[in-house]
Backbone as ProteinMPNN parsed JSONL, in Angstrom:
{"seq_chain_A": "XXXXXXXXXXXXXXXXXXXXXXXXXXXXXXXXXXXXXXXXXXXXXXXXXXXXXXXXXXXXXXXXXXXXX", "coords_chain_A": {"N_chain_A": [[96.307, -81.684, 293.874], [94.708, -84.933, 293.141], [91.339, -85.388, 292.829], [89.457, -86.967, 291.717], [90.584, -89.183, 289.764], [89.68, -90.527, 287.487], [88.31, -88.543, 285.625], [90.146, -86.823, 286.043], [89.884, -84.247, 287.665], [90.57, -81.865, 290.428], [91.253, -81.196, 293.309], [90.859, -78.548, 294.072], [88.935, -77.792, 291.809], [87.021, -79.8, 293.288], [86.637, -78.328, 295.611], [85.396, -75.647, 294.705], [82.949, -76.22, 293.436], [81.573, -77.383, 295.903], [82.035, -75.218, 297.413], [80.514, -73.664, 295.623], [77.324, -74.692, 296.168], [77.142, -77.458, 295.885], [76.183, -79.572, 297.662], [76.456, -82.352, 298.234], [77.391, -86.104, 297.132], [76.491, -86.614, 294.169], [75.324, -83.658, 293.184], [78.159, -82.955, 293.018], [79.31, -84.029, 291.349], [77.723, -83.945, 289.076], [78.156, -80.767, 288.741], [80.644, -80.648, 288.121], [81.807, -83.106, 287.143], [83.305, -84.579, 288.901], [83.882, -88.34, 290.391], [81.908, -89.349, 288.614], [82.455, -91.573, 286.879], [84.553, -94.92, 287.752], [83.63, -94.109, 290.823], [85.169, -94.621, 292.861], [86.373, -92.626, 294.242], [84.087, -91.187, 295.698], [83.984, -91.589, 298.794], [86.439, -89.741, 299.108], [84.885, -87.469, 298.239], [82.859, -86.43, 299.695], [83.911, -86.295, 302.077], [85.4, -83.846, 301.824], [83.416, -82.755, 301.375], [81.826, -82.682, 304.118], [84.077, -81.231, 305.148], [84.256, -78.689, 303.977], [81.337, -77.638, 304.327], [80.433, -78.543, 307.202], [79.069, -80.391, 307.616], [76.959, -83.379, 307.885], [77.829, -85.27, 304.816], [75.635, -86.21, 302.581], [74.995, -89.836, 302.003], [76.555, -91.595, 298.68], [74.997, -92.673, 296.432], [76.275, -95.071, 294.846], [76.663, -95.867, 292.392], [76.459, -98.5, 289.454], [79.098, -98.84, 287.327], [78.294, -99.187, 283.622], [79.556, -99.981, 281.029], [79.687, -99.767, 277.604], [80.757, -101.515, 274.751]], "CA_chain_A": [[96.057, -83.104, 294.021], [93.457, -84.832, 292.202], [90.492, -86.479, 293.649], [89.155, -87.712, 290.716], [91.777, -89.684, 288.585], [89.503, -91.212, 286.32], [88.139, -87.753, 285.224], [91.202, -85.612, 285.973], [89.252, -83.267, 288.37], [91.304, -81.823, 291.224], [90.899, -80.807, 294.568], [90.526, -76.983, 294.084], [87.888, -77.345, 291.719], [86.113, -79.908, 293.912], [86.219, -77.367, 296.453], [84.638, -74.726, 294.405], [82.251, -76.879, 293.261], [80.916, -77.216, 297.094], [81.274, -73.664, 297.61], [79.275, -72.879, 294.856], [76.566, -75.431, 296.394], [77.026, -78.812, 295.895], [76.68, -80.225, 299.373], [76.264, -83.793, 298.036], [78.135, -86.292, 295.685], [75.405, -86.245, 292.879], [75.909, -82.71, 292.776], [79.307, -82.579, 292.939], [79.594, -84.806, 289.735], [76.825, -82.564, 288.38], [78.925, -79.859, 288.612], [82.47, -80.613, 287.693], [81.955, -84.315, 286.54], [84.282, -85.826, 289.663], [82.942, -88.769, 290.66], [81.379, -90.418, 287.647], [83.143, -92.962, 286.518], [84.128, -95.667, 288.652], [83.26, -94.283, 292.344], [86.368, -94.696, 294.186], [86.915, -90.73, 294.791], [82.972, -90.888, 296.361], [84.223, -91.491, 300.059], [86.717, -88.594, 299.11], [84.105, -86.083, 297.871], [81.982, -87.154, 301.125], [84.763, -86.091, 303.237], [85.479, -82.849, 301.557], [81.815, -81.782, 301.754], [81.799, -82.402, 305.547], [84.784, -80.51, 305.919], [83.803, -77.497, 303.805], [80.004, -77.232, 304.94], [80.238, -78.686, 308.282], [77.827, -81.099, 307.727], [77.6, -84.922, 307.302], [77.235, -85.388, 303.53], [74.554, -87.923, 302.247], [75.787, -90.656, 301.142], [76.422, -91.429, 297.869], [74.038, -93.872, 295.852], [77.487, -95.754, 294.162], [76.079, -96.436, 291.398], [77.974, -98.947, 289.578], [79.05, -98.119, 286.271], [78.854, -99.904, 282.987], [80.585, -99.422, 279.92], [79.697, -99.774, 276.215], [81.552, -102.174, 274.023]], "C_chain_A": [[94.771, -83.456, 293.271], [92.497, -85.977, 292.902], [89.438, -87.36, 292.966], [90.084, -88.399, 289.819], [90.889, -90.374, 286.895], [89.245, -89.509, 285.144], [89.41, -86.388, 284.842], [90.676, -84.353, 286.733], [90.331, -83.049, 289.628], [90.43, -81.336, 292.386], [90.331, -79.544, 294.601], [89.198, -77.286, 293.077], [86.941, -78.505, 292.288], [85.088, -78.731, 294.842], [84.96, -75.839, 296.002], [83.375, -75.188, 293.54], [81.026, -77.232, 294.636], [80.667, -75.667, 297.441], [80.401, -72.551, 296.909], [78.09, -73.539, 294.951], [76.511, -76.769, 296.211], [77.361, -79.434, 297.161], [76.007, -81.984, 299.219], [76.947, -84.507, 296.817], [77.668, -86.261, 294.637], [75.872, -84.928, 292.655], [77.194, -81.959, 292.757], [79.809, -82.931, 291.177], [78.628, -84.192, 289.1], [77.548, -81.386, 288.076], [80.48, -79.756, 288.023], [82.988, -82.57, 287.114], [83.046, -85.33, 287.335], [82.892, -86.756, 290.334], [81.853, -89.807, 289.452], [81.438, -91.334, 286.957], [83.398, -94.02, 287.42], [83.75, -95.504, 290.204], [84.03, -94.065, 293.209], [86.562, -93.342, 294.8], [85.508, -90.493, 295.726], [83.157, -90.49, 297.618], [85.183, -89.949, 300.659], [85.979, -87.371, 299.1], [83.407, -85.711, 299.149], [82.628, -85.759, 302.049], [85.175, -84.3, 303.03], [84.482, -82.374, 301.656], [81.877, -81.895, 303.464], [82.47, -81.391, 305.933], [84.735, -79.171, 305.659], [82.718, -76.939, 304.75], [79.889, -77.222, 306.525], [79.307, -79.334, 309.111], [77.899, -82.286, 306.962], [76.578, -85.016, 305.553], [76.272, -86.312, 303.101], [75.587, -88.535, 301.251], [75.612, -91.281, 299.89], [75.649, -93.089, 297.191], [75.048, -94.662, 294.682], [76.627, -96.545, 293.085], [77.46, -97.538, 289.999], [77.692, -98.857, 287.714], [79.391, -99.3, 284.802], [78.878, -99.517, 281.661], [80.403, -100.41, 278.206], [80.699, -100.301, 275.919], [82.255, -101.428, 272.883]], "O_chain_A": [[93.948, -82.64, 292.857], [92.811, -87.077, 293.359], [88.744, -88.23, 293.493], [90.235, -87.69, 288.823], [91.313, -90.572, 285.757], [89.876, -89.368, 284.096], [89.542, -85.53, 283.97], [91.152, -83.301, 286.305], [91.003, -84.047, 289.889], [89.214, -81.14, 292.384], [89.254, -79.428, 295.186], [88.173, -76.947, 293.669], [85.815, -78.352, 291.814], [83.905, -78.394, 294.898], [84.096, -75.281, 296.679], [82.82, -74.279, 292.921], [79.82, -77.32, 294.404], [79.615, -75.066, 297.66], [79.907, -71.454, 297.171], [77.378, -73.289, 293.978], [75.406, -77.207, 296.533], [78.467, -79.735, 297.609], [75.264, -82.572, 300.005], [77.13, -83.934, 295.743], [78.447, -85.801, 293.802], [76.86, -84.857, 291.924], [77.353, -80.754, 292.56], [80.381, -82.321, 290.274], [79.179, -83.755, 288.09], [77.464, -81.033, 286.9], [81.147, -78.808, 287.609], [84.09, -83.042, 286.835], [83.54, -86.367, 286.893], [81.739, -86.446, 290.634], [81.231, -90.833, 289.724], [80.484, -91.903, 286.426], [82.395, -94.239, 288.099], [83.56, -96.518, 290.875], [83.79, -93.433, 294.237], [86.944, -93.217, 295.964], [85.652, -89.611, 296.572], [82.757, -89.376, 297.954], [85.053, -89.296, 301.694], [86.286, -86.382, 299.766], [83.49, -84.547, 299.543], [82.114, -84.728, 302.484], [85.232, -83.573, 304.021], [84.538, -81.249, 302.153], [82.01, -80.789, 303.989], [82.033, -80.606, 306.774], [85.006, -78.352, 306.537], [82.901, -76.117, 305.647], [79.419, -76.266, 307.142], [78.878, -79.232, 310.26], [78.496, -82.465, 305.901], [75.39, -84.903, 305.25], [76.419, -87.435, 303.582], [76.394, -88.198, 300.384], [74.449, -91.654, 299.741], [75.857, -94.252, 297.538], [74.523, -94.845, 293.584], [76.098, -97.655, 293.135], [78.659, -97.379, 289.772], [76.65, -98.824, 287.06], [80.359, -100.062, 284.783], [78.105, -98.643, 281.266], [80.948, -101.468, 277.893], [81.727, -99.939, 276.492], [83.039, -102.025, 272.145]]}, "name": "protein", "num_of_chains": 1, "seq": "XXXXXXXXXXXXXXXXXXXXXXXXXXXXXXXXXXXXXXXXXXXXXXXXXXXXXXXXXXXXXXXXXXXXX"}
């Protein structure tokens, strides 16, 4: 499944993306680039870090994104 669509990032390598440390969305999109484009997958990534770590993720600073002509 993919939890990024704009990027094309999937679920599995979110996941290994947290289990190789990213226990926040900044560094999730640091790591595997889900997440950087428009945002919408944020609440997803969130939710997957809680459920890996076991711990409430910080929330993400939605930054809003704008785009070169």
């Amino acid at each position: 499944m993919y939890v990024c669509i704009c990027r094309a990032v999937t679920e599995e390598t979110v996941r290994a993306a947290i289990k190789g440390g990213a226990h926040s969305v900044e560094a999730v999109t640091g790591a595997c680039c889900a997440g950087d484009d428009c945002g919408s997958c944020h609440g997803v990534i969130e939710q997957m870090i809680e459920a890996e770590t076991g711990q409430v993720a910080k929330p993400s600073r939605r930054l809003r994104v704008v785009r070169a002509a």
